[in-house]
Every structure is written in C-alpha cells, then in structure tokens.
C-alpha positions as CSV (number, residue, x, y, z in Angstrom):
1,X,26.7,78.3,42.2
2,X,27.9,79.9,45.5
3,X,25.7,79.4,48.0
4,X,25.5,83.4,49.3
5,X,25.3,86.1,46.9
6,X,25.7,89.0,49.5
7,X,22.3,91.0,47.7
8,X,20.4,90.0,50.7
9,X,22.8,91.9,53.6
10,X,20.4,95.1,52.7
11,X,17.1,93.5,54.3
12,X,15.7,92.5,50.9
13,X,15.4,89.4,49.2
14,X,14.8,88.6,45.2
15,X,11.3,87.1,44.1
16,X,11.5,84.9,40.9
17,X,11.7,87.3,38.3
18,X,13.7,90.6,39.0
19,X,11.5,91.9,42.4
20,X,12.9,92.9,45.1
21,X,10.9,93.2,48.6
22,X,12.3,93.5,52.6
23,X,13.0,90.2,54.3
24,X,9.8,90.8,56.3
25,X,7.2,91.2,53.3
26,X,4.2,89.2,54.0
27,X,4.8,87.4,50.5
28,X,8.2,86.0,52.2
29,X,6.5,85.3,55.4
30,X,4.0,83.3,53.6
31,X,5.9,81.3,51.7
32,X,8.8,81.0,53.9
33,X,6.1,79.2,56.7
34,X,5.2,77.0,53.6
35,X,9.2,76.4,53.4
36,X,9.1,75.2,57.1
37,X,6.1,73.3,56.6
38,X,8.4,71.8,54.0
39,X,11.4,71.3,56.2
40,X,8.5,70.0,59.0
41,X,7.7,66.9,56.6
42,X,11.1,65.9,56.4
43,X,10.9,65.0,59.9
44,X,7.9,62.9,59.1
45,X,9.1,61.5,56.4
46,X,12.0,60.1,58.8
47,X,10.4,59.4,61.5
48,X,8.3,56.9,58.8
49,X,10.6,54.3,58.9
50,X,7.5,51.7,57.9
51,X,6.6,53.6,55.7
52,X,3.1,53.8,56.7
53,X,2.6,56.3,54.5
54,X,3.9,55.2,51.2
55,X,5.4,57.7,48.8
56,X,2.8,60.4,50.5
57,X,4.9,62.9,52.4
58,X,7.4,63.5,49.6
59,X,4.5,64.4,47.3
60,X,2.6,66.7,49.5
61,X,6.5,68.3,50.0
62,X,7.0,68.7,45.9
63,X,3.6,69.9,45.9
64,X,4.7,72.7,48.5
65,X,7.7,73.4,46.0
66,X,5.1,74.6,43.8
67,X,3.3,76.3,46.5
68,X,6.3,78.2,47.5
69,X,7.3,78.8,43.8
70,X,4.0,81.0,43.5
71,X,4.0,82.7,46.5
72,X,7.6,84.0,45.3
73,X,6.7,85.7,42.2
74,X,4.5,88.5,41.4
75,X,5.5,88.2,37.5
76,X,3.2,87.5,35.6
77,X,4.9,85.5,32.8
78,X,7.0,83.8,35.7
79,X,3.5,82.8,36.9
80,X,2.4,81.4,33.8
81,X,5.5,78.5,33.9
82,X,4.6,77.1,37.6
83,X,3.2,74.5,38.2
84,X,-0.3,75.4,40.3
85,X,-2.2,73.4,42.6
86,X,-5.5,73.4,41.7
87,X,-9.1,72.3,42.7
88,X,-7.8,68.9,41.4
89,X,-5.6,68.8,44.1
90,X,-7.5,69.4,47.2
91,X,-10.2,66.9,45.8
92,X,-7.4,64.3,46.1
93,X,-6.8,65.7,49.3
94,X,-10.0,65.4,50.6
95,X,-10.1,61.4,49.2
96,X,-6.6,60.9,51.2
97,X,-8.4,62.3,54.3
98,X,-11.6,60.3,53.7
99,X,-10.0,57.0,52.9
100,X,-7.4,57.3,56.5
101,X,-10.6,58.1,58.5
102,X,-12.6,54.9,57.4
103,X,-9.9,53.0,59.7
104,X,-9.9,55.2,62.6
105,X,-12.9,55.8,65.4
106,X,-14.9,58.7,65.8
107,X,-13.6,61.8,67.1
108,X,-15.5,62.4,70.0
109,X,-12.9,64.9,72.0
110,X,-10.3,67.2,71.1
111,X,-7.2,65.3,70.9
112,X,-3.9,66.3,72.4
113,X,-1.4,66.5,70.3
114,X,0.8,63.6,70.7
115,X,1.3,59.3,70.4
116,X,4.4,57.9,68.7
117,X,7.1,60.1,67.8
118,X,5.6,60.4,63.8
119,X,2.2,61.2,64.9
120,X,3.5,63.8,67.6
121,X,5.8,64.5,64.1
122,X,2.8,65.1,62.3
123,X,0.4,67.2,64.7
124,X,3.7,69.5,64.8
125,X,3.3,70.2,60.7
126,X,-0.2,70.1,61.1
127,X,0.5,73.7,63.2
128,X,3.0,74.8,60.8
129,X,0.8,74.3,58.3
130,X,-1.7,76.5,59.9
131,X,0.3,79.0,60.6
132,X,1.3,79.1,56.7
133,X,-2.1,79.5,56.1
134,X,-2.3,82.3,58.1
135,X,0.6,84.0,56.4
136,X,-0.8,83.0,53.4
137,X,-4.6,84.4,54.1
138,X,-2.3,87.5,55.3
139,X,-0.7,88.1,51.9
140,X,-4.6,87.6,50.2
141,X,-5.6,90.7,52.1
142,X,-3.2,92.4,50.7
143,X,-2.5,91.3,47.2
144,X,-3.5,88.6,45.0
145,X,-3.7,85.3,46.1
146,X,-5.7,82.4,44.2
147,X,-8.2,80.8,46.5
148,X,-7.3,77.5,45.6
149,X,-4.1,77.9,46.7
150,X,-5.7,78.9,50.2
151,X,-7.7,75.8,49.9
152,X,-5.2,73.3,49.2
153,X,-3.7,74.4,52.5
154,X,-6.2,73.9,55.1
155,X,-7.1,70.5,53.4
156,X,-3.4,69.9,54.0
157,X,-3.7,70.7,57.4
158,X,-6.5,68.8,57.7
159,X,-5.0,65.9,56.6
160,X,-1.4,65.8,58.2
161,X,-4.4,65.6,61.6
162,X,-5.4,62.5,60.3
163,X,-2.1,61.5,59.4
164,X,-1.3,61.9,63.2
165,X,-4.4,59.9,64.3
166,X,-4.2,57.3,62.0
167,X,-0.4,56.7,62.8
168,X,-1.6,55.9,66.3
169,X,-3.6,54.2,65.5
170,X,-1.4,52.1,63.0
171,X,0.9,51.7,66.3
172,X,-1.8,50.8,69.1
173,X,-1.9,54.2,70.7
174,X,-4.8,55.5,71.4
175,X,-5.4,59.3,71.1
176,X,-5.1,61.1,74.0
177,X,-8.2,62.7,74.7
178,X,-8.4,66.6,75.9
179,X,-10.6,66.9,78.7
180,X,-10.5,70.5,80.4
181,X,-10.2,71.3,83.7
182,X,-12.9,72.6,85.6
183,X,-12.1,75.9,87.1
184,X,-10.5,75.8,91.1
C-alpha cells in the first residue's frame, strides 16, 4: 500500500466509508487532536523507562484508536463494527485515577506543569487531551456525538494529571506549586 494516494491535494480527506469532507472539518479537527494526543503518549510511554506505569499508556493509546476510528465515520454500518468506549470505560478510568491518588498528598494549589521529564511528558498530553476535547465538544454542537465518548475524555485528561503528579512523586519531586503574583 503506497503511502500517498494524491485524493487529498483538493483540501479533502476520506472518512471510513466513502465521505468525503475539507481538511478543516471539525470531525477531522476532532479526531486529528485525539491522533496527537495519540502521538503525545508515545512520548510518555518513552520517557517510562521504569515503567512506572505498567502496560497503561499503550492501552489508553489503542483505546484512542477506537476513539479516532469513530470520530472518522459518519456511516452508520461502519459505526456498527467499531469498537466504542463506553461507560465501562470511564468507570475504569475513574478507579485508575482513584487508586494513583491514594499515594499522593492533597492538592492544595494549582500545580505548575512540570517535575521529571515524564511527568512534564504527561501534563503536555494532559493539554492535548483537553484541547481534543474541545474539538470533540465542537463537532457535538454540530452533529452527533455520543456523550460517552465526551466523557471518556475529560476522565482521560483527568488522569494523565495524576499521572504527572504521581510520577513525581514516584521520583521525589515535589509538585511545584502555583502561587500568583500580586499585582505591582
């Protein structure tokens, strides 16, 4: 399979299934941010090298495979052979966060982004995230989105925060706390 077809030099680009929308359609900015959020994790996942977080990271990117998958199709029987995320899924999102924050202390402050190069790794797909969620709430204005799919993102962004703080933590650093500056 060649790598460029050429069908894309107009300013469009093909869905799954036989759509075709301009490069700038909100459905590809939505799931192109949940590609970079992809591409994002792959750092993590590198800068892991003790694999602090076991075979985590390259779930949550084949999970955002799937994401992507969806967002790329409005056919309906394409839509029926994806694999979804579900309620199921941010529940197990929600333990991951839980169980991480047992070993960490209270948030008292903002905290600045930051720490070992995985944390500062993780708070930067932690924003990429957000903004895919953005995109993503963006294209559910405007056509049809399922709300779990929202959902499963900001958990996810949620989590890759205390992903960042809890790999400080893992390494000694403390969190640096925001503390803003009083006006001049």
């Amino acid at each position: 399979m060649k790598i460029y077809t050429r069908t894309g030099d107009d300013g469009t680009t093909g869905l799954l299934g036989k759509a075709r929308v301009p490069k700038h359609h909100l459905r590809v900015e939505a799931y192109g941010s949940v590609d970079e959020l992809n591409a994002v994790l792959g750092v993590v996942h590198a800068q892991d090298s003790a694999k602090a977080f076991g075979d985590l990271v390259p779930a949550l990117q084949a999970a955002l495979f799937d994401v992507g998958a969806e967002l790329a199709t409005t056919d309906a029987a394409m839509l029926e052979k994806l694999v979804h995320v579900q309620g199921a899924q941010v529940e197990r999102l929600e333990r991951e966060i839980d169980r991480l924050e047992a070993g960490l202390s209270p948030l008292t402050n903002f905290v600045l982004p930051g720490g070992t190069p995985l944390a500062a790794a993780l708070h930067h797909a932690r924003t990429v995230c957000r903004r895919a969620e953005r995109r993503v709430t963006a294209l559910a204005a405007a056509e049809s989105v399922r709300p779990d799919l929202v959902r499963w993102l900001n958990r996810l962004a949620d989590l890759l925060f205390v992903m960042a703080r809890s790999a400080n933590a893992r390494a000694g650093v403390a969190d640096q706390a925001w503390t803003p500056r009083s006006k001049a």
